[in-house]
N, C-alpha and C positions, 0 to 999 in steps of 0.2 A: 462312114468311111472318111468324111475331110479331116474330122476330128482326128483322125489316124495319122493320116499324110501331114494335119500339123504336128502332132506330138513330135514324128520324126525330126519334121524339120527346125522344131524348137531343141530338142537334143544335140542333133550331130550337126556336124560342118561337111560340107560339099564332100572333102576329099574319105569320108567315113562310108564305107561299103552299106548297104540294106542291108536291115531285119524287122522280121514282123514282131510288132509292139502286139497286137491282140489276136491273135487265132483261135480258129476252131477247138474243140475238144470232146470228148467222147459224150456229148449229151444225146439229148434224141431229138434236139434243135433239128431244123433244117437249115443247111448251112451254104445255102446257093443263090443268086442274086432273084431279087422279088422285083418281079414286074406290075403288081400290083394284088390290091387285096378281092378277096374272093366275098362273095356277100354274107358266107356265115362265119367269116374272120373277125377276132374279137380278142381284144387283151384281156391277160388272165387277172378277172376283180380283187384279188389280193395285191399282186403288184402294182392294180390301179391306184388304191388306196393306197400303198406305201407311197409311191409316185406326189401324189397332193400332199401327203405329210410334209416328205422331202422339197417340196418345192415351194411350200407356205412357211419353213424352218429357215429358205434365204430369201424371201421377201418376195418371193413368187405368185403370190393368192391367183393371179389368171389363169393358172392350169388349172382350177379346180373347175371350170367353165366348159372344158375341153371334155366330152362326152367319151373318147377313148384316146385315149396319148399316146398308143402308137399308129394308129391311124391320123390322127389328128398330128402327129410329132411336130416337134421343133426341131430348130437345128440344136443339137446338144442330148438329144434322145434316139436312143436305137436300137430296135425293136426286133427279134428273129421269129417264125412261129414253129412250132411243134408241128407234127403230121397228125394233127386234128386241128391243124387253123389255127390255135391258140397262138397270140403271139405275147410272148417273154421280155424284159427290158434285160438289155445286155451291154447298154453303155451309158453314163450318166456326166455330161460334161457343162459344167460352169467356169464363166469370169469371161471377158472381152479381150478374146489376143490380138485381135485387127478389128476393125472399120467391118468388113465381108464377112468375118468372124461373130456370126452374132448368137454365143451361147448367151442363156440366162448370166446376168447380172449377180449381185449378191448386194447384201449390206441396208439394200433396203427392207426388213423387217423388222414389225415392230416389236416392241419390248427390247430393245439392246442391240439390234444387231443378228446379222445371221448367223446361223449354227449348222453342225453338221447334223442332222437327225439321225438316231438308230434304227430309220426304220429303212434304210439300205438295208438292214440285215432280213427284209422282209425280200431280198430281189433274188431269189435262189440261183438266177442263172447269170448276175452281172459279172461281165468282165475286165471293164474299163471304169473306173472313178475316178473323175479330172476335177479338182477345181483351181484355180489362175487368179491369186489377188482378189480372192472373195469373200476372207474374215476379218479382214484387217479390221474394219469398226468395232471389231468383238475378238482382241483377242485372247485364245485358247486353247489347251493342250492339247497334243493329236489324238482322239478319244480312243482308250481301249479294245474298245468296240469293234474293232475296225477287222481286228487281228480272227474277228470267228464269221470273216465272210465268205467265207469256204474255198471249195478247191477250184472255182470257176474262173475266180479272178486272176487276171493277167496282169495288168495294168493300173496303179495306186499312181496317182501325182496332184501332189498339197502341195502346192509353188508357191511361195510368194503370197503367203495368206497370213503370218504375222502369226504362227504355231509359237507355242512357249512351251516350257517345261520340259521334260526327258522324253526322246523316243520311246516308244509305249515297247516293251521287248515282245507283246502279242504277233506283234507282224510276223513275225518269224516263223509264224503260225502258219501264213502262206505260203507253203513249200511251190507252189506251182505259179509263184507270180514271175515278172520276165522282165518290168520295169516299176521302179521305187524308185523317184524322185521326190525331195522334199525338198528343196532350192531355196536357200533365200526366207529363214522362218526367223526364229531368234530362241533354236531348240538349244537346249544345254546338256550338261554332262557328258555321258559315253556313247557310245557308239554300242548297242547291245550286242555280247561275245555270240548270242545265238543268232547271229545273223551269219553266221557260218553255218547255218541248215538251210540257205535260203540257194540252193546249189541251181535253181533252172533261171538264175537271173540274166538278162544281158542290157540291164542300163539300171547301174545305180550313183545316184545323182542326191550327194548330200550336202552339196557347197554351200556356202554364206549362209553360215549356221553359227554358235558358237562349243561346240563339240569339244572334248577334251580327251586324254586319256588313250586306249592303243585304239587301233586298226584290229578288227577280230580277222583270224583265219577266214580267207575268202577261196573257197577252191572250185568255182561254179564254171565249166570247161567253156559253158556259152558267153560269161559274162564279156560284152565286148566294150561299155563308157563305166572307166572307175570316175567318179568327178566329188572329189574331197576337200576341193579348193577352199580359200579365207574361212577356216576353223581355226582351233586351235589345240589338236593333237600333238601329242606330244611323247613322241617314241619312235622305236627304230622303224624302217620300212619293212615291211612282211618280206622275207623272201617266198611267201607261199603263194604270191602273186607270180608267179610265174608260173602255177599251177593253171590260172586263168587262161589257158592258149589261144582265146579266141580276140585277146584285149585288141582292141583298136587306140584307145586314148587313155590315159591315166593320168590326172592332173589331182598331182599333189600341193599345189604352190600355197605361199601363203599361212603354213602352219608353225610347229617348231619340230619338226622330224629332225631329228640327230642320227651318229654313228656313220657309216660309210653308207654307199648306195650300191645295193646287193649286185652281185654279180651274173645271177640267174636271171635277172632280169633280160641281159640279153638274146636272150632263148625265146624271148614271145617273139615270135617270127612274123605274125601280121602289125604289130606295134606301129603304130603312125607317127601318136604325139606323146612325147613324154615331156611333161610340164615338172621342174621339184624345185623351182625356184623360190627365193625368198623364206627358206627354212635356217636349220643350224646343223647343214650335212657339212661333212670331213671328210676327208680320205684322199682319193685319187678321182680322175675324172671318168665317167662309163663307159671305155673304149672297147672298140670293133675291127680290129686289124682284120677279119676274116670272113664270118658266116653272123655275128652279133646283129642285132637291130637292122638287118637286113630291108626291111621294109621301111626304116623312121624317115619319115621329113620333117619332124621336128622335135628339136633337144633344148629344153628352155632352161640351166640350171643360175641363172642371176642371182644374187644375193646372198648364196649362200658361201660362210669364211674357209674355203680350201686354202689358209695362208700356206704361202711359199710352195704350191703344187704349180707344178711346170704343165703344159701340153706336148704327148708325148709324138711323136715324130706322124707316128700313123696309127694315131689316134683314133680315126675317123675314116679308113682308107676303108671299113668294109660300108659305110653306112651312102652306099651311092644315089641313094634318092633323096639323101638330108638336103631342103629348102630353106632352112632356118635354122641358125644355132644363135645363140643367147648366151654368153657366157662373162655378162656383165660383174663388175662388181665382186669378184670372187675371190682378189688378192693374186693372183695367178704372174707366175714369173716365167724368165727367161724368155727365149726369142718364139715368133711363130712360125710353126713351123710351114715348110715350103708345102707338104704333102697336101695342104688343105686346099691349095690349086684345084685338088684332083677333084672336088666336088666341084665337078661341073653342073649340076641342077640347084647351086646357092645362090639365093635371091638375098636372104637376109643376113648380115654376119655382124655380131655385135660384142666387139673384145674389150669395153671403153671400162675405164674405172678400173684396171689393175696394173698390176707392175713389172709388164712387160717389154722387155728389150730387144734392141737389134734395129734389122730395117724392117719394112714392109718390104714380102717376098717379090721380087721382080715379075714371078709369074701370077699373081694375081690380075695382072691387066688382062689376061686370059679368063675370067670367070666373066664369060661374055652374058649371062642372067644375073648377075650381081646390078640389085638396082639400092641397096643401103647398105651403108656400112659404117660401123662406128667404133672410132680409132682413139678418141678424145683419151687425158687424163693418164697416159703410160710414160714412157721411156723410152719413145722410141725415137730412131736418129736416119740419118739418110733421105733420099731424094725419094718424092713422091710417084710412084711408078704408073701414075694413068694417064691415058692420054684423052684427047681432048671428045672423043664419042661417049668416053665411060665416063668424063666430068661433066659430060653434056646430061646423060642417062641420070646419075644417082643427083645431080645439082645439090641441094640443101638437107640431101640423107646420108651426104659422104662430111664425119665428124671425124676432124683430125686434129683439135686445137689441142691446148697443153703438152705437147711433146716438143721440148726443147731444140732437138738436135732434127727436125725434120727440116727438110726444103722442098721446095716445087720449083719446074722448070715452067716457063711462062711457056715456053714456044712449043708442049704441050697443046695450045689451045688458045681461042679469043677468052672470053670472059665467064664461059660456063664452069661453074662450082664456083666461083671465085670470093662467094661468101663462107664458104667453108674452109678457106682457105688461113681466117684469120689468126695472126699471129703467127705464121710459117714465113721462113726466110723463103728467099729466093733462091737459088742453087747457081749464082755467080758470086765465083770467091771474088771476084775486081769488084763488086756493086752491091754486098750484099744488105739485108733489109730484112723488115718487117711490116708486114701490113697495120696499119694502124699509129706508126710509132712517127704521126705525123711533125712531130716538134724533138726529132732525133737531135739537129743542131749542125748536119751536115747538107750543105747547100749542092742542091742539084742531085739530090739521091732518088731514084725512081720507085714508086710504090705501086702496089694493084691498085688504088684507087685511080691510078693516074690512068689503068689500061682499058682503054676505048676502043671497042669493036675490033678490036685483034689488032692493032697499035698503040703505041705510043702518042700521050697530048702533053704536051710541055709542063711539065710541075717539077715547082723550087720549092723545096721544106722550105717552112718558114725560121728563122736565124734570131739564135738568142739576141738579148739586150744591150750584151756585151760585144758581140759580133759586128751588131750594126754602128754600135758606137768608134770603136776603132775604125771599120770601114769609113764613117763619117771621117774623120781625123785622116785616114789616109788620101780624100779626097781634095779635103782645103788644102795641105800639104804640097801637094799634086798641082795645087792652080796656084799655092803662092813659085811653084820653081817656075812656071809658065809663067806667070807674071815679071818674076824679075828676070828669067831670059827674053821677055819682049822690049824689058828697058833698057836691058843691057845692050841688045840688037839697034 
């Protein structure tokens, strides 16, 4: 069972609803919690023996010592029995995810390194096959084998074990698996088109791979984590992902997906996180004036060249639980619009790196959860509209520099944010300035460095070469007329 509780918790983030990674299924298991073994309970000696195979294959020799392994178990073994006391292995988990965490090891076997054994396929009733950074000394393609471990299995995840080669297209063979993860391998090619049979999925997790080529039709109603991230596909986005109704996440980042981003997409109504940043999308941006993305709190599309695409006024007016928007870098013009106020649950708001103009909308000082914001790198002009609670809140997350035509009012506030501040004029036309532009040439001009705990401390820019030298000249000057009106007197 922990094994479970972590898989989840290595999968999803906080805000991602429950689902069962391993369940029950139609066997003749007994499927009810075991409070202990009866005296003629006894693991079934074929899956004992595969068991030692499997556990001398990654450098395990100790289990062979262990007179029954599921009585005897480890953490990383788990055992159901039949109604004849047999007990069956039904979960087999390797590699070190914490310290408390303590599955079998890997890597240390001799001859080369550890391997996956085929005599899994001796465990008729496994449902779970975990291993976590357990091949790296040996690495190896994900064996074909895998794909005829019948209809028990629920749960496949090869994380971070250093897998080469092409996904084996066998998997697909497990029509009744519910989570495929292969995270983090250094698999190549395609993505197998038969993996659109694999319909009872709900966590597939193929990131930090080097994958190329499309996205196969995916129509699995449960599937609830797409996770596709840092590959390198290359094609449109399925609109048949909308078929998936039950998506919670879909994290495309990181690839090179082109052409616009579908507009069915706004119809998955549980949708949380849409991640399509850092790709080569076009078009317009995925707006919700209504009933859209009803659920999102977060929209991550950075990086990608929407040149010269505006944001549309109420863009964003249906998506009322959005926490996050990301919309770095995208070339994106014209002013922001005021509507965006209206997310009131916006913590993160991030517009820096494009070619946006106007002011900053007055009513933003109103997004009383806004604790970052990044403004840097636009075109934007007028006075900085926060005041000194919300410069206090976001401090060194609120990024405004490179916009020419901005100002800030000082009396806003003492000195909170006021490193974010640099490079902003001040917003008096009689005194105005810039932070940093300490050798301006104008004596007596006031700068933020000068502002000390919510006043003023006397600071003279310092005066060109030329300034001082005249000044000098105009002083001897000054005491030669004093001088000859004292002899004249």
């Amino acid at each position: 069972m922990r094994s479970r509780v972590l898989l989840l918790f290595l999968f999803l983030r906080p805000c991602f609803s429950e689902f069962t990674v391993v369940t029950s299924d139609s066997s003749n298991l007994v499927d009810s919690p075991q409070t202990g073994f009866s005296s003629r309970a006894r693991t079934d000696p074929n899956e004992q023996r595969a068991v030692y195979e499997i556990m001398a294959a990654t450098g395990n020799t100790w289990a062979a010592s262990i007179p029954d392994v599921c009585r005897g178990r480890w953490h990383g073994i788990e055992c159901m029995p039949d109604s004849d006391d047999v007990y069956h292995v039904v979960s087999l988990s390797f590699g070190a995810l914490s310290d408390d965490t303590a599955f079998p090891t890997c890597d240390d076997a001799p001859h080369g390194g550890a391997t996956l054994s085929p005599a899994v396929l001796r465990l008729p009733h496994l449902r779970s096959l975990f291993f976590y950074r357990c091949l790296t000394a040996n690495p190896q393609p994900i064996p074909a084998f895998l794909g005829r471990l019948g209809s028990t299995l629920r749960s496949l995840v090869l994380r971070d074990n250093g897998h080469v080669g092409p996904i084996p297209p066998e998997l697909s063979n497990l029509t009744l698996l519910r989570v495929l993860d292969l995270h983090g391998n250094r698999l190549g090619y395609s993505i197998p088109s038969s993996f659109s049979s694999l319909i009872n999925l709900q966590l597939l997790d193929l990131s930090g791979n080097q994958l190329g080529g499309a996205v196969p039709e995916l129509s699995s109603p449960s599937l609830s984590v797409l996770d596709l991230n840092h590959n390198l596909l290359h094609c449109r986005i399925p609109s048949s992902l909308s078929n998936c109704e039950s998506l919670l996440k879909i994290d495309l980042s990181r690839n090179r997906f082109i052409g616009s981003i579908p507009d069915s997409l706004k119809s998955l109504q549980n949708l949380i996180l849409l991640d399509l940043s850092h790709n080569s999308l076009s078009g317009s941006l995925p707006c919700s004036s209504k009933n859209g993305y009803i659920s999102l709190q977060s929209l991550i599309l950075s990086g990608n060249p929407m040149i010269s695409a505006t944001i549309p006024e109420d863009c964003f007016a249906g998506m009322k639980k959005l926490n996050t928007l990301i919309l770095s870098g995208m070339g994106l013009e014209g002013p922001i619009p005021e509507s965006m106020s209206e997310l009131q649950n916006l913590r993160v708001l991030h517009l820096d790196e494009n070619k946006l103009n106007g002011s900053i909308p007055d009513s933003f000082k109103g997004l009383d959860k806004l604790s970052e914001l990044r403004l840097e790198d636009n075109r934007l002009v007028g006075r900085i509209p926060f005041e000194k609670e919300m410069m206090w809140r976001m401090g060194k997350k609120l990024k405004v520099s490179n916009n020419s035509g901005l100002c800030f009012e000082m009396g806003n506030g003492g000195d909170e944010g006021l490193e974010s501040m640099a490079g902003i004029s001040y917003c008096d036309p009689e005194t105005m300035w810039r932070v940093g532009e300490e050798n301006s040439g104008r004596v007596g001009t006031k700068h933020l460095s000068a502002w000390m705990g919510g006043g003023w401390r006397n600071s003279v820019v310092s005066r060109s070469s030329a300034e001082i030298r005249a000044s000098g000249v105009l002083q001897i000057c000054f005491l030669l007329v004093l001088f000859f009106i004292f002899l004249v007197v």
